[in-house]
Backbone bond lengths (Angstrom), bond angles and torsions (degrees), N, CA, C in turn:
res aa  C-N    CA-C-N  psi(-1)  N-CA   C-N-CA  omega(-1)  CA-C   N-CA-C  phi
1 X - - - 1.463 - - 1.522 109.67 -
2 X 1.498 125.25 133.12 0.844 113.39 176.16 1.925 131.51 -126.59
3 X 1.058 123.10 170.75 1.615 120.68 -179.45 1.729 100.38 -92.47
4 X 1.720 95.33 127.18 1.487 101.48 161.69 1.623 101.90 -112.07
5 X 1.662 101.03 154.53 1.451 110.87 166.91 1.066 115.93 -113.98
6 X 1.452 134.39 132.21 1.406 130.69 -152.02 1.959 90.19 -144.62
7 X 1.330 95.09 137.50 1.740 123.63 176.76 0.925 99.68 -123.60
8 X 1.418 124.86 152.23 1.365 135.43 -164.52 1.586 131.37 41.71
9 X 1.213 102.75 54.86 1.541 101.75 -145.17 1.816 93.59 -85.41
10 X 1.437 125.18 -15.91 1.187 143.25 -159.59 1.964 107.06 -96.46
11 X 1.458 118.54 -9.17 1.156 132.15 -148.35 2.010 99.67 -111.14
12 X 1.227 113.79 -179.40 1.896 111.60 -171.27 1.282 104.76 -52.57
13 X 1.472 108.95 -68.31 1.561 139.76 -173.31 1.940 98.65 -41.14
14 X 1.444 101.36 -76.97 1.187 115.46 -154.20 1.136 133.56 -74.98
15 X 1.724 101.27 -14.18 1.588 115.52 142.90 1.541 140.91 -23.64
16 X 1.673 82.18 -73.49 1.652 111.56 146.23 1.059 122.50 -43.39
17 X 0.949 145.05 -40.70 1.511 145.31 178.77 1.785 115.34 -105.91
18 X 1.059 118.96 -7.90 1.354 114.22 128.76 1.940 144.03 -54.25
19 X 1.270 98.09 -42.47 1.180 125.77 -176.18 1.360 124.72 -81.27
20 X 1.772 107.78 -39.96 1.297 123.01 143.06 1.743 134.65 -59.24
21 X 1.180 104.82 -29.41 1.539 118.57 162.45 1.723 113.09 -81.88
22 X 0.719 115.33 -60.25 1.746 95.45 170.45 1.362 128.60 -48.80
23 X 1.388 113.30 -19.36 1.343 127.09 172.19 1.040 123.89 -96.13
24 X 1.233 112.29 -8.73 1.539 113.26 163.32 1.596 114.67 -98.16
25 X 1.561 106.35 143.47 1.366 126.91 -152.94 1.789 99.74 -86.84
26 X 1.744 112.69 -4.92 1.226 116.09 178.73 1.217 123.24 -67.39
27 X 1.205 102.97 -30.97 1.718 128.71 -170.27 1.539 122.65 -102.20
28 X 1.393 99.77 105.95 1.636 86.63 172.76 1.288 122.34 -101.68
29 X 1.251 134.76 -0.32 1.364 147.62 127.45 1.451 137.12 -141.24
30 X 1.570 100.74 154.07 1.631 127.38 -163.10 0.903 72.97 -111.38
31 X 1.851 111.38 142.37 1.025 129.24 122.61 1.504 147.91 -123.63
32 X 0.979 134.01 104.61 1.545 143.92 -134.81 1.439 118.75 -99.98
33 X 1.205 138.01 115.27 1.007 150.87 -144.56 1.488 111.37 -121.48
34 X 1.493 106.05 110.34 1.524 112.97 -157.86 1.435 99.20 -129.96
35 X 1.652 106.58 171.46 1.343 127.31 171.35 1.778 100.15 -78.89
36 X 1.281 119.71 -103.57 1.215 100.47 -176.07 1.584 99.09 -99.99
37 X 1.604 103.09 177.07 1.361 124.88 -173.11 1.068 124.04 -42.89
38 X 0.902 120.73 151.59 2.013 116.97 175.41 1.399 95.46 -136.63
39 X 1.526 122.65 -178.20 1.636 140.76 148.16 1.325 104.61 -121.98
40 X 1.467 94.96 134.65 1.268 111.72 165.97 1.676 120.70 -145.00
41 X 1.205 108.35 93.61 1.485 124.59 178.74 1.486 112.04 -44.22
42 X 1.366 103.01 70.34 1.788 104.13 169.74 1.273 129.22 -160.98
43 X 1.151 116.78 103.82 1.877 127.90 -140.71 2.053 90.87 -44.61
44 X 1.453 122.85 -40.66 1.270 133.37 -156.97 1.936 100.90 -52.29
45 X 1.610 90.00 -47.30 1.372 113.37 -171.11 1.871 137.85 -57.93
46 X 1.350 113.01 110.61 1.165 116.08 -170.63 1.489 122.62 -112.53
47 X 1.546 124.88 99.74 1.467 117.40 -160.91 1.452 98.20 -107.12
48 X 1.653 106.16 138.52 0.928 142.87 -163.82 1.635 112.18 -108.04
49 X 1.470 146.42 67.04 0.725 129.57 -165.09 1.844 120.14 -80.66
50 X 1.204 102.11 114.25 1.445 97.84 -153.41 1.540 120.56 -107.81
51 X 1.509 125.04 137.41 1.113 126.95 163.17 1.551 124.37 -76.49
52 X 1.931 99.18 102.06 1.697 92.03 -167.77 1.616 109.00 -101.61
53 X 1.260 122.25 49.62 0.877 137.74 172.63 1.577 115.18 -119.53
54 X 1.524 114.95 -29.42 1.263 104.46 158.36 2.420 101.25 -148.57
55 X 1.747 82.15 98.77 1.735 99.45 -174.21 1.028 97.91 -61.80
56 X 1.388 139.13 -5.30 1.659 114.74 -150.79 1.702 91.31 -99.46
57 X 1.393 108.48 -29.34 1.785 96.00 176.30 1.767 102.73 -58.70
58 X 1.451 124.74 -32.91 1.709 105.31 168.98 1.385 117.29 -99.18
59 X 1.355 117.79 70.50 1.486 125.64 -178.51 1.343 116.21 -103.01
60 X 1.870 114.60 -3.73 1.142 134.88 175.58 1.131 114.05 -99.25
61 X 1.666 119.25 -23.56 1.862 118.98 173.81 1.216 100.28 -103.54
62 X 1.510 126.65 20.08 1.243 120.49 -171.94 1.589 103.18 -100.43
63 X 1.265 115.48 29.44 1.399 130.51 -159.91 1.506 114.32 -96.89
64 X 1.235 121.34 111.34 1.897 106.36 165.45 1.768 113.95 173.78
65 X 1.059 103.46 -173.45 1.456 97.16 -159.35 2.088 106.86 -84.06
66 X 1.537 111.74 -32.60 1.548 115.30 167.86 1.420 105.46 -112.43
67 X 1.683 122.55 161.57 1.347 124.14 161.87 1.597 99.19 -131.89
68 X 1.205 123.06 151.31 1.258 130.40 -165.32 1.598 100.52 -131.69
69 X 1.008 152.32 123.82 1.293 151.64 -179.34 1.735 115.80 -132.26
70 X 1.121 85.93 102.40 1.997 104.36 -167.05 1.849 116.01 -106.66
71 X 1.376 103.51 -7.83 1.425 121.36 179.93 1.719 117.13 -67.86
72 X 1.905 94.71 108.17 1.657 86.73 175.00 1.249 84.49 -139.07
73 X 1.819 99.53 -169.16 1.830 101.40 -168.70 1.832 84.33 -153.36
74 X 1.323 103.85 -174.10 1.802 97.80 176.65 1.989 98.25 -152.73
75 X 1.021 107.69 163.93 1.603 113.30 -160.19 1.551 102.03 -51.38
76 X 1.258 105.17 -32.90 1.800 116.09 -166.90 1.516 103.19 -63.96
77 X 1.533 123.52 -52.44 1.322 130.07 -156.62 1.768 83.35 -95.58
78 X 1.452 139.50 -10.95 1.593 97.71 179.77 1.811 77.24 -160.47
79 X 1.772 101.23 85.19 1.481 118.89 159.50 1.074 104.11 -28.16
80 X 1.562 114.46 -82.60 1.380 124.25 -147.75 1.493 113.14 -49.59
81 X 1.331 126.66 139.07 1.344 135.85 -159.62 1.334 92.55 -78.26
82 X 1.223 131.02 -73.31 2.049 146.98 159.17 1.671 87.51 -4.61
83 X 1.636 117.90 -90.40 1.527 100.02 172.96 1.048 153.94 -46.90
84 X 1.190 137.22 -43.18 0.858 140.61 153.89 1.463 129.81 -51.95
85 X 1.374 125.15 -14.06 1.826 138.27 156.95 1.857 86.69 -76.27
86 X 1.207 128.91 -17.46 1.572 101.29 -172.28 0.931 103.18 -80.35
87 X 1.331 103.69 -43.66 1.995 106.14 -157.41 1.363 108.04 -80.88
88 X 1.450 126.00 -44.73 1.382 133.39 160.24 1.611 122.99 -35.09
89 X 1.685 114.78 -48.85 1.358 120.44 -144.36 1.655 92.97 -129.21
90 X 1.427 118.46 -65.67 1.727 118.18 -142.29 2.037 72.06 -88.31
91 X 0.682 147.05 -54.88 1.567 137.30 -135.05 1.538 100.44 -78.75
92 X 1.540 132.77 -47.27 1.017 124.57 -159.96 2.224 95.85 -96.31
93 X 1.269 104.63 12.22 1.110 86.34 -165.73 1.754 98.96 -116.37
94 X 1.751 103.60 -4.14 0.973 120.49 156.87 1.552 129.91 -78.72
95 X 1.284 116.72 -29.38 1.299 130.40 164.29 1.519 116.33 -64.74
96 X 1.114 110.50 -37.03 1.362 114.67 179.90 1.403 117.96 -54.57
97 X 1.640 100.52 -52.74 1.861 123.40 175.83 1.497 115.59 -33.44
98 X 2.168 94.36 -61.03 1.101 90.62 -169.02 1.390 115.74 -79.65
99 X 1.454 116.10 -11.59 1.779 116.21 173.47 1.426 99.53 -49.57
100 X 1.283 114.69 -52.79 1.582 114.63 -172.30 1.412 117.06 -32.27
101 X 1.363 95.84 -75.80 1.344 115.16 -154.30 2.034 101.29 -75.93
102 X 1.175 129.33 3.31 1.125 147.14 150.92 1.393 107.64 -61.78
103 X 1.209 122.36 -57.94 1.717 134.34 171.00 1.926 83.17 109.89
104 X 1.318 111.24 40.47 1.733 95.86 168.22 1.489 95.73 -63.08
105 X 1.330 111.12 162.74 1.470 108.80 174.37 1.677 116.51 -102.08
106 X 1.410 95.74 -32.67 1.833 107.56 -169.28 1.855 104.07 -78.93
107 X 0.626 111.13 157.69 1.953 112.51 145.94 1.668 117.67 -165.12
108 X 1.235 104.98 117.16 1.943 117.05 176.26 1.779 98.36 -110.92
109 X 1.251 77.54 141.56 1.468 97.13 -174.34 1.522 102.81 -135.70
110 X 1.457 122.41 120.81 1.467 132.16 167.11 1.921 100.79 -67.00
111 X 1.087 120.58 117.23 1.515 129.28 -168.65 1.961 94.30 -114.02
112 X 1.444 99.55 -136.38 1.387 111.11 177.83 1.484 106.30 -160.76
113 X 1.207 124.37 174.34 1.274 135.23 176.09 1.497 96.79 -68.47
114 X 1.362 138.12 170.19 1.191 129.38 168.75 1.389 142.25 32.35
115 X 1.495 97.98 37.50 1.378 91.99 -171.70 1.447 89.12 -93.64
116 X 1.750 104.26 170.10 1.440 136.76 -147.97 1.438 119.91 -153.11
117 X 1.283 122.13 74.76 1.914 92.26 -175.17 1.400 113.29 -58.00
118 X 1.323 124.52 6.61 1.329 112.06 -169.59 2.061 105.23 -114.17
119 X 1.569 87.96 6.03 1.758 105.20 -177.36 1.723 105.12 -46.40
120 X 1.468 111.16 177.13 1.927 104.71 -163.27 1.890 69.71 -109.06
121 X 1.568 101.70 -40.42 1.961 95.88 176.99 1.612 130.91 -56.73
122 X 1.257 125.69 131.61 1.460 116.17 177.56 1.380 104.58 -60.31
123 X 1.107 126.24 -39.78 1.664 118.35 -165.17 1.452 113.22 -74.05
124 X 1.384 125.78 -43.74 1.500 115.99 162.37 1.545 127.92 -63.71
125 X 1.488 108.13 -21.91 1.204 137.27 -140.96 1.961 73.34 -84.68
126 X 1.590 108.48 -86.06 1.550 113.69 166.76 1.057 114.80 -27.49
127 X 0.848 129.57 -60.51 1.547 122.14 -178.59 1.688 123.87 -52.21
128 X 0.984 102.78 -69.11 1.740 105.60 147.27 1.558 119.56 -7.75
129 X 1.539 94.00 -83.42 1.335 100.88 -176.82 1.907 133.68 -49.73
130 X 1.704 91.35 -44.91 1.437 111.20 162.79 2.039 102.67 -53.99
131 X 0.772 137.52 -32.99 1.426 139.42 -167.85 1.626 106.75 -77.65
132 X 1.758 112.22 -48.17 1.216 110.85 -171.73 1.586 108.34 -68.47
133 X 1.809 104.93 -44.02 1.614 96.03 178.26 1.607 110.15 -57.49
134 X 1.309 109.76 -48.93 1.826 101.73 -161.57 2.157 92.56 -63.81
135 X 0.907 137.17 -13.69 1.035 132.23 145.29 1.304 145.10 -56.98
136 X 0.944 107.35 -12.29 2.086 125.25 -163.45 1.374 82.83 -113.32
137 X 1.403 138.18 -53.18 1.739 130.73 -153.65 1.582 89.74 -87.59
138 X 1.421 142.12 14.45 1.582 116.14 137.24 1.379 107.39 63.94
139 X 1.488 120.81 35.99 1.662 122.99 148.57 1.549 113.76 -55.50
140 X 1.224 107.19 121.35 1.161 126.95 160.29 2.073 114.22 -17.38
141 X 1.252 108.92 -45.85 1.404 112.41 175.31 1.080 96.99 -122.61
142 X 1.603 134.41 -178.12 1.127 128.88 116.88 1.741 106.97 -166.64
143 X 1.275 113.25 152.10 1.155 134.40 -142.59 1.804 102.04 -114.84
144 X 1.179 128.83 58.44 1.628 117.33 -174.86 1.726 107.00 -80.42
145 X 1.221 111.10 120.22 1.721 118.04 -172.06 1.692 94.70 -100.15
146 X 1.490 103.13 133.44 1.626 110.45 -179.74 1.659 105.84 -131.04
147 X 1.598 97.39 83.66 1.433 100.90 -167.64 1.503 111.90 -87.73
148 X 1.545 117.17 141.80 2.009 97.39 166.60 1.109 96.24 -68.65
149 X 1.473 95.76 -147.36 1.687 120.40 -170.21 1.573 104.82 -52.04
150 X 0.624 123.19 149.45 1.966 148.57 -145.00 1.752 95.49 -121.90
151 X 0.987 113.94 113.22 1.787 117.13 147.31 1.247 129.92 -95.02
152 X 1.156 124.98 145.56 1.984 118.20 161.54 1.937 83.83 174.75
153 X 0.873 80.84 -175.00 1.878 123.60 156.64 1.765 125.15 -65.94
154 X 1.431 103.52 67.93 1.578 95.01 -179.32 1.226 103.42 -94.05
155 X 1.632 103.40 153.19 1.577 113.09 -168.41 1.979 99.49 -82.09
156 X 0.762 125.32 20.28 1.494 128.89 163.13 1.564 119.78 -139.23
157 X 1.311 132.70 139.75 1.208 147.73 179.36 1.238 109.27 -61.22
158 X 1.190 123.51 123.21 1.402 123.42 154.92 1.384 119.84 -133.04
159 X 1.453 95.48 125.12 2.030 99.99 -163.64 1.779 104.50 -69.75
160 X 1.655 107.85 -26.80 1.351 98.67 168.61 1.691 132.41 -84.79
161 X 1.068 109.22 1.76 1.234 114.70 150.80 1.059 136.72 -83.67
162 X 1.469 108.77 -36.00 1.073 107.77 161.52 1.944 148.30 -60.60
163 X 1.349 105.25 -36.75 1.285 125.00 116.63 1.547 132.82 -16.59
164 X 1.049 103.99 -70.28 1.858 100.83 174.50 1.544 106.75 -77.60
165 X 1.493 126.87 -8.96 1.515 111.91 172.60 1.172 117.76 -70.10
166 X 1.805 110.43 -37.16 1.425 114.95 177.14 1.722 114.11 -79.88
167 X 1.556 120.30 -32.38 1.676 104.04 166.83 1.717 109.31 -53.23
168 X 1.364 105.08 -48.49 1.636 96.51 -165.49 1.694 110.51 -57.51
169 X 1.363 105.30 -51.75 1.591 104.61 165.76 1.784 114.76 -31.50
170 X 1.023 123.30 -41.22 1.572 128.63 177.01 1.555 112.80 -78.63
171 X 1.345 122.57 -62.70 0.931 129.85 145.15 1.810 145.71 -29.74
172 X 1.276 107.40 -33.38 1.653 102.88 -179.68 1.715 110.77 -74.53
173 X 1.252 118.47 -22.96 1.342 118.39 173.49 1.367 127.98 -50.94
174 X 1.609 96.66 -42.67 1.396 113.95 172.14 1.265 136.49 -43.16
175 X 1.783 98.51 -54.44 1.148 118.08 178.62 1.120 121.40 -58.37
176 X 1.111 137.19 111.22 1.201 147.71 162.23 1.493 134.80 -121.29
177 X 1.708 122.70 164.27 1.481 100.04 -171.66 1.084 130.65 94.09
178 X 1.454 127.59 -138.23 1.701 148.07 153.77 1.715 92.50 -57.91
179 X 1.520 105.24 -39.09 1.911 96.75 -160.11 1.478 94.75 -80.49
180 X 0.498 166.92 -36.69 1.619 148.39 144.07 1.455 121.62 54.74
181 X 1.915 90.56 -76.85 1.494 102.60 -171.16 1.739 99.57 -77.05
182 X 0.775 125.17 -17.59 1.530 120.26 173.82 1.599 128.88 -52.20
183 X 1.922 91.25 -14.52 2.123 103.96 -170.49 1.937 89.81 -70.83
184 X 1.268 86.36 172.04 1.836 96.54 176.43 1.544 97.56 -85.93
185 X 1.381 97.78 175.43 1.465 98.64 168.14 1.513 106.97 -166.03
186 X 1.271 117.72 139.45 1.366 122.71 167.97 1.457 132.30 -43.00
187 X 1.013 125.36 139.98 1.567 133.47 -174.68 1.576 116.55 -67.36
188 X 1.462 118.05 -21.07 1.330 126.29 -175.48 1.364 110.73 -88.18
189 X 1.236 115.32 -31.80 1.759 126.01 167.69 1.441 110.04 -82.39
190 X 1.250 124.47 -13.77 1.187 106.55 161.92 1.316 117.75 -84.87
191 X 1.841 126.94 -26.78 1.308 125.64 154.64 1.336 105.77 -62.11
192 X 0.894 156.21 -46.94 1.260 141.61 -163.71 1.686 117.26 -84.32
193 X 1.692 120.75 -9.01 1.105 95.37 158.55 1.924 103.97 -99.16
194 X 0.765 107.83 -11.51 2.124 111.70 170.32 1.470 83.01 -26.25
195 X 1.495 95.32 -84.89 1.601 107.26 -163.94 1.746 134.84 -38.92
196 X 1.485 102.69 -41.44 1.065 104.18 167.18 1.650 124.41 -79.10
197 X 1.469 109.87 -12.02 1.189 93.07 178.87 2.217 106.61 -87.11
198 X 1.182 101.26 -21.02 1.411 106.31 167.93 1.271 105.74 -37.34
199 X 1.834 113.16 -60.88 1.361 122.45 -166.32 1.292 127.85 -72.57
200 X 1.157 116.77 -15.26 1.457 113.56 -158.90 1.467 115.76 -133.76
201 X 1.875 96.17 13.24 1.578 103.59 172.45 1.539 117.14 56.11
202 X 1.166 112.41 48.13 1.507 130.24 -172.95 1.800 109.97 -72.90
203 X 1.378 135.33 102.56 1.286 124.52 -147.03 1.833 110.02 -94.07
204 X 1.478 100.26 62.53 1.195 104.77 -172.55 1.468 117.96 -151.72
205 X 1.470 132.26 128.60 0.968 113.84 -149.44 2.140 104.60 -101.83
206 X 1.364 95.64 -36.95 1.267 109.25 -179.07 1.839 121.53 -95.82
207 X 1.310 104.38 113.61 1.563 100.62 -161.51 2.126 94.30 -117.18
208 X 1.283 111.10 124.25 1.419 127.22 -175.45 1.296 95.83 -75.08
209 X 0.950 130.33 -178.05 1.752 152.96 -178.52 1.402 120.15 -51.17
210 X 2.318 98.55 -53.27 1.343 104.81 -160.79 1.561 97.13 -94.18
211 X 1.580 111.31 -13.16 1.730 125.84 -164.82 1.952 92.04 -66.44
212 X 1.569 111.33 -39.94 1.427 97.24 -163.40 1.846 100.10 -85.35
213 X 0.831 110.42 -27.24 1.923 118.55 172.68 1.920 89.08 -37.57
214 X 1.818 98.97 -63.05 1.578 92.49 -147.58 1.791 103.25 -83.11
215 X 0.757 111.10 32.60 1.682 119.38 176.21 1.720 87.78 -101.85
216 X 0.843 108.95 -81.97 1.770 93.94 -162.25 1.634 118.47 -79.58
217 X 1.082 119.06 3.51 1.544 109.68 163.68 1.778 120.65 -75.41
């Protein structure tokens, strides 16, 4: 039985992959690492209310056999340039460290289609970069998901998403080929292939858009 560590557990992605981890019989505890407190009625469940401004005071609950890292933000919800390099860049790339040096063995990381550390954009650009470190520290597994545009149920409106749900709807047919990874894809299949690739020792580290679709169909 094993311990997963889950970030962003409150977010599209990581919902899903909360929900999928309690339900799986692999795991006998999550533990989830939040801003402030939550309840969550579920013997499996371990909340972590965390100061992510300085991780190293939880470098001792930062302990377990998978880490799952689902935490993103977008220019609108965190203007400030300083923030938005945290939450994007220094936070998940700090988590990673201390997974290391914990000896976690797993690490999944929600990435993007095209990311680049060498991108002219901060957001691919971060992303990128977060990929090469969780790459260089040589986890035993690791799971980098490079999803396009993202569907589900977010608890806030966004008129530009909304918008791109209906181009991609027109659009995913098209794609074909190489364009593939370019179709949208739901947030629950991207938790649901996280998980299976945790499980099933999947020998690959970098999974494109259409690569995580064809894992669980």
């Amino acid at each position: 039985m094993k311990t997963a560590l889950l970030f962003g557990s409150t977010g599209l992605v990581g919902g899903h992959v909360l929900n999928q981890l309690i339900q799986n019989n692999n795991y006998s505890k999550v533990k989830i690492f939040v801003r402030s407190s939550i309840q969550i009625n579920n013997s499996k469940i371990e909340v972590i209310q965390t100061d992510f401004n300085n991780l190293e005071k939880h470098k001792e609950e930062i302990e377990g056999d998978e880490c799952f890292f689902c935490i993103g933000t977008t220019k609108k919800n965190s203007p400030d340039k300083n923030e938005y390099q945290r939450i994007e860049l220094d936070i998940p790339k700090k988590v990673a460290r201390i997974a290391k040096s914990n000896n976690v063995k797993s690490y999944f990381f929600v990435s993007s289609g095209y990311a680049n550390s060498k991108s002219s954009g901060d957001y691919l650009k971060y992303k990128g970069l977060v990929e090469e470190e969780i790459l260089s520290l040589g986890f035993p597994q690791i799971g980098i998901m490079r999803p396009s545009f993202i569907l589900g149920n977010r608890r806030e409106f966004r008129l530009g998403e909304k918008i791109g749900i209906i181009i991609f709807k027109l659009l995913n047919p098209l794609f074909i080929g190489p364009l593939r990874k370019m179709r949208s894809i739901h947030s629950e299949t991207i938790a649901k292939a996280m998980i299976k690739i945790a499980n099933d020792n999947i020998d690959q580290k970098i999974f494109e858009s259409d690569q995580i679709s064809d894992l669980i169909k």
